[in-house]
C-alpha positions in Angstrom: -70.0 6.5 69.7 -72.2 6.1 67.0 -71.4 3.9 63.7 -71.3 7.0 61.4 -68.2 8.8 64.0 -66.6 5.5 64.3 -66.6 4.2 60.3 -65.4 8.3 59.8 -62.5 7.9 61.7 -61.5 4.8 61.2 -61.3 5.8 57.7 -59.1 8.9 58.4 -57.0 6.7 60.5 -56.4 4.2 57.5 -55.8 7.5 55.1 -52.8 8.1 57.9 -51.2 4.7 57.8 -51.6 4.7 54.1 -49.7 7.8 54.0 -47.2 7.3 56.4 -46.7 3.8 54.8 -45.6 5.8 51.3 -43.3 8.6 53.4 -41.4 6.1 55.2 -40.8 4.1 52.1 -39.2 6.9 50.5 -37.4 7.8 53.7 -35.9 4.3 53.2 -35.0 4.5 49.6 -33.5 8.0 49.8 -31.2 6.2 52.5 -30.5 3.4 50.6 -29.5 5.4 47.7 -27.3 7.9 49.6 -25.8 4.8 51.2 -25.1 3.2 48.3 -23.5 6.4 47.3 -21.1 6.6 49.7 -20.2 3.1 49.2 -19.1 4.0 45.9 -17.1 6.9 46.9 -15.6 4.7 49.4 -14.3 2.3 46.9 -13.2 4.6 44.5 -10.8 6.6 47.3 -10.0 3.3 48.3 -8.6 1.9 44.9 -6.6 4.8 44.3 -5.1 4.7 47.6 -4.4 1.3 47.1 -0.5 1.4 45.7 1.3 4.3 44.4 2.7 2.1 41.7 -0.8 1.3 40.5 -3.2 3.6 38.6 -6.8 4.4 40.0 -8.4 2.7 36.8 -6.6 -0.2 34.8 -5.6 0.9 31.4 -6.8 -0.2 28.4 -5.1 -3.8 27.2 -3.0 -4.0 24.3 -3.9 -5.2 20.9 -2.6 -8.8 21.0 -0.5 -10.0 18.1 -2.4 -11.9 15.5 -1.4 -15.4 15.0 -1.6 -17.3 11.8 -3.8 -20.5 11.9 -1.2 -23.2 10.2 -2.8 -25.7 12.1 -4.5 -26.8 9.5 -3.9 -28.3 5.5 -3.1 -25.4 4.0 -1.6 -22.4 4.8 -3.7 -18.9 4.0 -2.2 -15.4 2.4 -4.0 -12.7 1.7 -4.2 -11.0 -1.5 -5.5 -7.2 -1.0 -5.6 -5.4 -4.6 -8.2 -2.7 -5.8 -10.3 -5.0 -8.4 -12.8 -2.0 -8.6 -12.3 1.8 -9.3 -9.8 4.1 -10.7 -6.8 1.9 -9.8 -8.1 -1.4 -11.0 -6.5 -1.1 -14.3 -3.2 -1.4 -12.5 -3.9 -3.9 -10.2 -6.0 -6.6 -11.1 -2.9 -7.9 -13.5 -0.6 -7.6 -10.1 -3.7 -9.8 -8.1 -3.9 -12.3 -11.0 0.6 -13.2 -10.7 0.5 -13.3 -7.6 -2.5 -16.0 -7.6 -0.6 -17.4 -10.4 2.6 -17.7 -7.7 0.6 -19.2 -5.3 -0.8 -22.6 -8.1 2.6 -22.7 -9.1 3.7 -23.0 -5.5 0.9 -25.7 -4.5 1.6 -27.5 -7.9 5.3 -28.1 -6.8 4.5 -29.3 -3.1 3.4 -26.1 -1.1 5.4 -24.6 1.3 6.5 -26.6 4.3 4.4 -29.7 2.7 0.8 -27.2 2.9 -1.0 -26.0 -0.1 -1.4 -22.3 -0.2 -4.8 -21.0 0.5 -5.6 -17.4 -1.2 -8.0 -14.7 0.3 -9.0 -12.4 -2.0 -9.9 -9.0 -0.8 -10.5 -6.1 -3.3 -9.3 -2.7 -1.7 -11.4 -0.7 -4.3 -9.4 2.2 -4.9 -9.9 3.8 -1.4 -7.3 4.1 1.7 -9.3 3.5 5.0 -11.0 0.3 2.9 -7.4 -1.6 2.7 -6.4 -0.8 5.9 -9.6 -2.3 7.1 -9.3 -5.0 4.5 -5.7 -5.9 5.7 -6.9 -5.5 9.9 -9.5 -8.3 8.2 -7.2 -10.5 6.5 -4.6 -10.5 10.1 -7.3 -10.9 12.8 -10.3 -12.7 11.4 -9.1 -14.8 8.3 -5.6 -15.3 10.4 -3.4 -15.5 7.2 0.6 -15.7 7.5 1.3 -12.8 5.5 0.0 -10.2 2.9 1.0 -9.6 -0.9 -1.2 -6.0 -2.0 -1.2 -2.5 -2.3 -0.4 -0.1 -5.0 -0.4 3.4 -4.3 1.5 5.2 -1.6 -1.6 6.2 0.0 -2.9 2.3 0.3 0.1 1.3 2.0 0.4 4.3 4.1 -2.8 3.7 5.2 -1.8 -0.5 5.9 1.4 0.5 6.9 -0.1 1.0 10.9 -1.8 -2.2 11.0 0.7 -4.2 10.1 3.0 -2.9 12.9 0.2 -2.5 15.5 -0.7 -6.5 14.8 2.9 -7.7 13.9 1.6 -8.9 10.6 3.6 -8.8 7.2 2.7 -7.1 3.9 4.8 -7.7 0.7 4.2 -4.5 -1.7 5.1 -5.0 -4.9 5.3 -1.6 -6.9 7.6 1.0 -7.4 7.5 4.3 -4.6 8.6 7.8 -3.5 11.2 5.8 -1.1 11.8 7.7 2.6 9.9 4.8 4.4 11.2 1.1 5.7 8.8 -0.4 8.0 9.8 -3.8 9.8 6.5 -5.1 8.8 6.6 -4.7 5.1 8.6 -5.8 2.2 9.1 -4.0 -0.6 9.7 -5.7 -4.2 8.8 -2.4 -6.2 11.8 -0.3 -6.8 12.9 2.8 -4.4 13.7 5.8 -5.5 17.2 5.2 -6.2 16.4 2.0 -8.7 13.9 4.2 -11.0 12.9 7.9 -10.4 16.7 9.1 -9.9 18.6 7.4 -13.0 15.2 8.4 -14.8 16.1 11.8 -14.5 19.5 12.1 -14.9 18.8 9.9 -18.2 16.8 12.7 -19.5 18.9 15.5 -18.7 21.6 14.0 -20.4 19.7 12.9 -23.3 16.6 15.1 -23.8 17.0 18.3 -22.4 17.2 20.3 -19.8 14.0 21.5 -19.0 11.1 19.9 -16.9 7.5 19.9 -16.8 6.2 17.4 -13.2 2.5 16.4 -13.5 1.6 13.6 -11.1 -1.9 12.6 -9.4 -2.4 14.9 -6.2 -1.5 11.9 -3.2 1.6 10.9 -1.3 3.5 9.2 -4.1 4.0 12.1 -6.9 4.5 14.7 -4.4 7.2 13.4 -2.8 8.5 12.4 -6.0 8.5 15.6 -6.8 10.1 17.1 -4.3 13.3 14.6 -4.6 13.0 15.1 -8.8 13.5 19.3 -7.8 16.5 18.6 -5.2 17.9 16.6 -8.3 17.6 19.2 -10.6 19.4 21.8 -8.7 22.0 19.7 -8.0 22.1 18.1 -12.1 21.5 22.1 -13.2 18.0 20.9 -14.6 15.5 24.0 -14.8 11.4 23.4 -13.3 8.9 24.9 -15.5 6.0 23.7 -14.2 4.3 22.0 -11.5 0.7 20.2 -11.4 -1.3 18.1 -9.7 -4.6 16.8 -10.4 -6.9 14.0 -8.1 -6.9 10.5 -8.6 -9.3 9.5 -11.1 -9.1 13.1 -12.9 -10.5 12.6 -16.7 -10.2 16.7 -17.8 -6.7 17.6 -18.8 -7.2 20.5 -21.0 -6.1 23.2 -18.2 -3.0 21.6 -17.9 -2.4 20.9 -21.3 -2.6 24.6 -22.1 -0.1 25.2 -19.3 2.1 22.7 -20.6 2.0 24.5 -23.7 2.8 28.1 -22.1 6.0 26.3 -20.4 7.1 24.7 -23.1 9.3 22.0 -21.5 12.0 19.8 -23.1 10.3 17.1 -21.1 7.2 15.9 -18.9 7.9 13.5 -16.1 4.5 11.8 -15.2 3.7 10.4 -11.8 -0.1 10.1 -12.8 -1.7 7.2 -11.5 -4.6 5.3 -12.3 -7.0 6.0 -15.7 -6.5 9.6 -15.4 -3.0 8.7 -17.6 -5.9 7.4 -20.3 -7.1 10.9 -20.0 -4.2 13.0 -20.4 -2.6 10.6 -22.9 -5.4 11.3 -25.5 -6.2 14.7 -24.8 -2.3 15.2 -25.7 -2.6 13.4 -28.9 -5.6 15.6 -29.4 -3.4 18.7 -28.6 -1.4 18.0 -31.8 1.6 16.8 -29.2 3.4 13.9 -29.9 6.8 12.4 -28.3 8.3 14.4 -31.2 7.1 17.5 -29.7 7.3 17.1 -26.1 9.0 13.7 -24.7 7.1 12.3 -22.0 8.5 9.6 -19.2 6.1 7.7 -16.9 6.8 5.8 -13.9 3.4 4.0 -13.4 3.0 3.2 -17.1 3.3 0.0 -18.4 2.5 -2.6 -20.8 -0.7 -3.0 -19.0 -1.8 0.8 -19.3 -0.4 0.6 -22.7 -3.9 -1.5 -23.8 -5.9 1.0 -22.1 -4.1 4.2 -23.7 -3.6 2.9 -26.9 -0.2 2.6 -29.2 -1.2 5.0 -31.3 -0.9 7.8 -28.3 2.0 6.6 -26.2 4.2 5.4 -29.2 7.8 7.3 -28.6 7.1 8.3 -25.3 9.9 6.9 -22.1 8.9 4.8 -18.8 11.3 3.8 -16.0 11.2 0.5 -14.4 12.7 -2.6 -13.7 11.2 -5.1 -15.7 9.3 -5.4 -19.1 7.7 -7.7 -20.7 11.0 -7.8 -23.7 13.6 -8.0 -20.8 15.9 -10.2 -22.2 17.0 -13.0 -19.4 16.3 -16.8 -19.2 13.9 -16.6 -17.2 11.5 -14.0 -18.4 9.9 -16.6 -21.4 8.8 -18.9 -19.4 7.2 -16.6 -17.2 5.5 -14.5 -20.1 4.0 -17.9 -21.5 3.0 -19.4 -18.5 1.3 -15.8 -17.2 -0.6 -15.5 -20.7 -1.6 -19.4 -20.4 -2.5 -18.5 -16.7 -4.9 -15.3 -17.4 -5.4 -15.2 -21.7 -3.2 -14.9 -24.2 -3.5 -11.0 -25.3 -2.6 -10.2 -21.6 0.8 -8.5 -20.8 3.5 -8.9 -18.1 4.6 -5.4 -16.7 7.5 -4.5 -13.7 4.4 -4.2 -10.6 3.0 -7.9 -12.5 6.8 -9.2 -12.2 7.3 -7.7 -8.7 4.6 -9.4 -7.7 5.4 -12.5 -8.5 8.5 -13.1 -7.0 7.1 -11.3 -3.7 5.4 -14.8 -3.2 8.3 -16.8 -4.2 10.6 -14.9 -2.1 8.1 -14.9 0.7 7.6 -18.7 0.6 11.9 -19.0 0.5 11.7 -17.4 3.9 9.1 -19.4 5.3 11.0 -23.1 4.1 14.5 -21.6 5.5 12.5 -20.4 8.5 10.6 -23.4 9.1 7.7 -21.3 10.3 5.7 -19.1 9.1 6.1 -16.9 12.4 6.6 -13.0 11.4 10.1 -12.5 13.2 11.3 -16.0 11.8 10.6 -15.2 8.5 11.8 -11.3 8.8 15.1 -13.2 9.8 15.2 -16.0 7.3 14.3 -13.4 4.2 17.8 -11.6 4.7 20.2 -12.1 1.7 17.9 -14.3 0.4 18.4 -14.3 -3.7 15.8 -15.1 -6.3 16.0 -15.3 -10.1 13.1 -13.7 -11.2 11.9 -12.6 -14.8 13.6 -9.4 -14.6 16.9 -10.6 -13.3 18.2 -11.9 -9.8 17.4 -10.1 -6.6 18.4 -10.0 -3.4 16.4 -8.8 -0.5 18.6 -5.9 1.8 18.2 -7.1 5.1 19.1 -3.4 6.6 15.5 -2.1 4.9 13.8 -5.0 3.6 13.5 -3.7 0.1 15.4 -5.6 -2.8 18.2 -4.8 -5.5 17.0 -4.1 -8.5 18.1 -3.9 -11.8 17.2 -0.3 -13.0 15.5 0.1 -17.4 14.3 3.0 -19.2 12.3 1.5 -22.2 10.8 3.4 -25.2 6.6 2.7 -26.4 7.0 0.6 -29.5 3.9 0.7 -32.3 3.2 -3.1 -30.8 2.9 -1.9 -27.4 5.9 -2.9 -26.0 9.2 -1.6 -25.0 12.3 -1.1 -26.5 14.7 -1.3 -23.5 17.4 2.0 -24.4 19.4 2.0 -21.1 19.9 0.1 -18.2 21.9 -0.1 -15.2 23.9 -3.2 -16.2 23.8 -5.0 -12.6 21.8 -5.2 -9.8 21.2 -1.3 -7.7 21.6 -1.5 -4.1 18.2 -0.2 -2.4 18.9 3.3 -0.9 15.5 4.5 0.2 16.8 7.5 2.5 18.6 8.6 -0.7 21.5 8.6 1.5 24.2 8.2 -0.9 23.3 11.4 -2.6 24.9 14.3 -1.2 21.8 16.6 -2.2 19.1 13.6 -0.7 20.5 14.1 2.9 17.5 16.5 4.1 14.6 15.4 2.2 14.3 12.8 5.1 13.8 15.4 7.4 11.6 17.7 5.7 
């Protein structure tokens, strides 16, 4: 054999190994990977023959409950108000008593010898941002407990955290009622301590007829829907109906309508600056309270600044506190308020309600002697508490509080002229139960 033949096929031969080399190595992965497949399949039949009493895949673990950290020198609440958009002109004045609660607190010793700690968290006038505020405050910051919210929407909208992490929020402003959570105080009035004697007050006393106009959310259309089971029951007569978005600034539509209907009186569950709005653009209407009475239930001596005395002068608001509520207690908590934030600031009922939401809370946790949810839940029922606007007592049935019910008229100052009042303490009936006409609004 000559060099040429034998270099030739020796090269071939090489070519061959080479080639077998790359088939048998993906003869071998193809195995492995078919192998490895039927592993897999194996173990899966496997697990879920395992035990009939145990699922094929574990299921998800539960949220754990959030703990507060008191572990260390002070003890830390949360304080979850909208200091930016529409709503801020309601509750930044309800942020700054309850921070004013809170150094009043520390000054006298703390609570359970710790000085309160505040976290601040603005909720800026949108839903999903204070329930993610409030999941914040529970999980990462680790506070004890809550004092925030405003609208209906915001605490709906917290309402789920707090139960999903076992935390505790303390709302401090009047609402539609039908709800009692065991994660949430309530130091606003229910519907029984301000939208129901409101009514009846005005259809004994200014007429018969009704014009609603509220902000287009949870709290003025339930509202609503009670105020027009009243007034079949009280022989009141709807004429009109409207509802306009949070934040709305153009009122002359429904002026005009208000005019076609011509109702004895307006009951305003606006929210927010759009009252501003409407306020004016009544007054530019030609309609005074001479004309057309109006009552408000978010309205007070806070929005009064904003409106103007000029537009509101005359016109109603229910509530359970203002700033000219006449008990011992109320001076001192007006002086020390103005000294706290400036002296042309005003008190209002949400301002006063949130107050004592921090003094009650902090009553718990001493009679507790923990600052554990369900201890303090437990501790908080019956608890009393002389606050600016009279003594209250929290219900420990639905965690809201009795309430002494007001109807006050604007004065040219800016205050109110308190002309009716319940005369005592109203027992919180949030289910509207002891109405014979309230009995299926719960279920609708």
């Amino acid at each position: 054999m000559n060099v040429r033949v034998y270099t030739e096929k020796t090269n071939i031969l090489r070519e061959w190994e080479r080639s077998m080399e790359k088939s048998m190595l993906k003869s071998l992965l193809m195995v492995m990977l078919v192998f490895s497949l039927v592993l897999a399949a194996c173990s899966n039949n496997n697990n879920s023959a395992n035990s009939e009493n145990e699922p094929a895949s574990a299921a998800p673990e539960a949220t754990p409950e959030a703990t507060p950290d008191t572990s260390g020198e002070t003890i830390k609440v949360g304080v979850l108000h909208s200091l930016s958009g529409t709503m801020a002109i309601s509750e930044v004045s309800v942020k700054d008593s309850e921070m004013m609660a809170i150094q009043e607190i520390n000054a006298a010793g703390g609570v359970l010898g710790k000085q309160l700690e505040a976290v601040v968290e603005d909720g800026a006038s949108d839903w999903p941002t204070f329930a993610e505020k409030a999941r914040k405050l529970i999980q990462q910051d680790e506070v004890a407990t809550v004092f925030g919210g405003w609208t209906s929407s915001s605490r709906k909208a917290m309402l789920p955290v707090f139960e999903e992490l076992n935390g505790l929020l303390w709302y401090p402003v009047q609402y539609e009622g039908l709800e009692k959570s065991p994660n949430i105080f309530y130091t606003g009035a229910t519907t029984n301590q301000q939208i129901v004697p409101a009514v009846t007050y005005l259809l004994e006393n200014h007429g018969k007829s009704m014009f609603l106009l509220g902000s287009d959310y949870v709290f003025p259309r339930t509202a609503n829907k009670i105020i027009k089971e009243q007034l079949k029951e009280e022989g009141g007569t709807l004429v009109g109906e409207e509802y306009t978005p949070l934040g709305h600034t153009e009122y002359s539509s429904v002026i005009s309508k208000i005019k076609e209907a011509k109702p004895e009186v307006i009951f305003n569950t606006l929210n927010g600056d759009s009252n501003v709005a409407f306020f004016k653009q009544m007054q530019d209407a030609g309609i005074s309270a001479e004309d057309m009475i109006v009552l408000s239930v978010s309205v007070a001596e806070e929005e009064i600044r904003s409106i103007g005395t000029d537009v509101l002068a005359g016109h109603l608001a229910a509530w359970n506190y203002f700033q000219t509520t006449d008990t011992p207690e109320n001076p001192k908590f007006v002086e020390a308020y103005k000294a706290f934030t400036a002296a042309d600031r005003v008190t209002s009922d949400p301002v006063e309600a949130g107050y004592i939401a921090v003094y009650l809370w902090a009553a718990a946790v001493e009679k507790a002697g923990s600052t554990d949810v369900d201890k303090v839940k437990e501790a908080a029922k019956g608890l009393e508490f002389a606050g600016p606007g009279g003594k209250v007592t929290i219900d420990g049935d639905n965690q809201h509080i009795y309430k002494t019910v007001r109807i006050g008229e604007v004065l040219a100052d800016g205050m109110f002229k308190e002309v009716w009042n319940s005369g005592e303490p109203v027992k919180p009936d949030p289910y509207l139960e002891g109405y014979s006409w309230g009995a299926a609004l719960a279920e609708q």
